[in-house]
N, C-alpha and C positions, 0 to 999 in steps of 0.2 A: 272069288278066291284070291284075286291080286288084292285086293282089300285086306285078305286077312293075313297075308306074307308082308303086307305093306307093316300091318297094326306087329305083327311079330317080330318087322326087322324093327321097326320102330322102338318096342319093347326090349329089344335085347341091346339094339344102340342106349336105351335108356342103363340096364342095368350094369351094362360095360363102362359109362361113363360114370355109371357110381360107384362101383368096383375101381377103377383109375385115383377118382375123389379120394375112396378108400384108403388108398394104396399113398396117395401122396401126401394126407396126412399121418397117418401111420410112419412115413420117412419123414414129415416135418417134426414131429414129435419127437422119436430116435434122433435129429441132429437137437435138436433144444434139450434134449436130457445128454446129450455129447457134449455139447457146448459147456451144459451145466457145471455137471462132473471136470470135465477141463480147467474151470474155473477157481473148485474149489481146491482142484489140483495144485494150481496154479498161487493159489493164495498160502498152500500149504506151506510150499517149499518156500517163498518170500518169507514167510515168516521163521521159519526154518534157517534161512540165511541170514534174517537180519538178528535171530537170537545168536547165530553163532559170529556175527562180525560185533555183537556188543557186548559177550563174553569175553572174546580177543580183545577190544576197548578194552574193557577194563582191567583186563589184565595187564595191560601195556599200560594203564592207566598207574596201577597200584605199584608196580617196580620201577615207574621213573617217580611215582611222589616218595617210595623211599630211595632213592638215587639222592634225590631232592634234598631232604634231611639231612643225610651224608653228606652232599655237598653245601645246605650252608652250615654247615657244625665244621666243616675244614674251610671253608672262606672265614668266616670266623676267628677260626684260630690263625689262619694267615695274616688278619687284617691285624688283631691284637698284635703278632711278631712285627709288624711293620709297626707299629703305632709306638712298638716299646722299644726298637731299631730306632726310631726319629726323634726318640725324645733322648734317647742315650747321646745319640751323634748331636741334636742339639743343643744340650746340657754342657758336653764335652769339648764343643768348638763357639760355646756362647759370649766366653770372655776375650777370643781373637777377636771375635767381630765386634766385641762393643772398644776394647782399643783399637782397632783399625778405623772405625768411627769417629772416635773421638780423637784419633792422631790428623785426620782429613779436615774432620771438623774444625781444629785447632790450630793448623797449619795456618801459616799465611804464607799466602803466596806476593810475591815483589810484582 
């Protein structure tokens, strides 16, 4: 009879350890489908952030390229005032400077 308590603890140490086996894959599987899931969680919202930080780009992109325009169509028109400024003031004090010139040039000095 110790024989057969022996063959039954035996037997039931057997089926407890595979009941445990059971049990611990069944918890490896739930974290690999957590992990999973977490994952694609995970990729969801990156993608989620990175549409929304490149929708802001471009937003912020499009109102300084037209800022852009605006400012050179007024550099532009600045540069022209200046360019038709210099040629006025130059036209207009051209013939001091070519007799100041030629009175230096013509001088002699003792």
């Amino acid at each position: 009879m110790a024989s057969n308590r022996g063959q039954g603890g035996i037997q039931q140490l057997l089926a407890a350890e595979q009941e445990a086996q059971r049990i611990v894959n069944a918890a490896r599987n739930e974290k690999m489908a957590r992990l999973k899931q977490a994952k694609e969680e995970a990729e969801k919202e990156i993608a989620e952030y990175r549409a929304q930080v490149e929708y802001e780009f471009q937003k912020k992109l499009a109102e300084s390229s037209g800022d852009s325009g605006a400012n050179v169509k007024r550099l532009e028109q600045e540069t022209e005032s200046k360019i038709h400024h210099l040629k006025t003031e130059a036209s207009r004090i051209s013939q001091d400077v070519v007799s100041m010139l030629l009175k230096h040039v013509t001088t002699v000095k003792n």
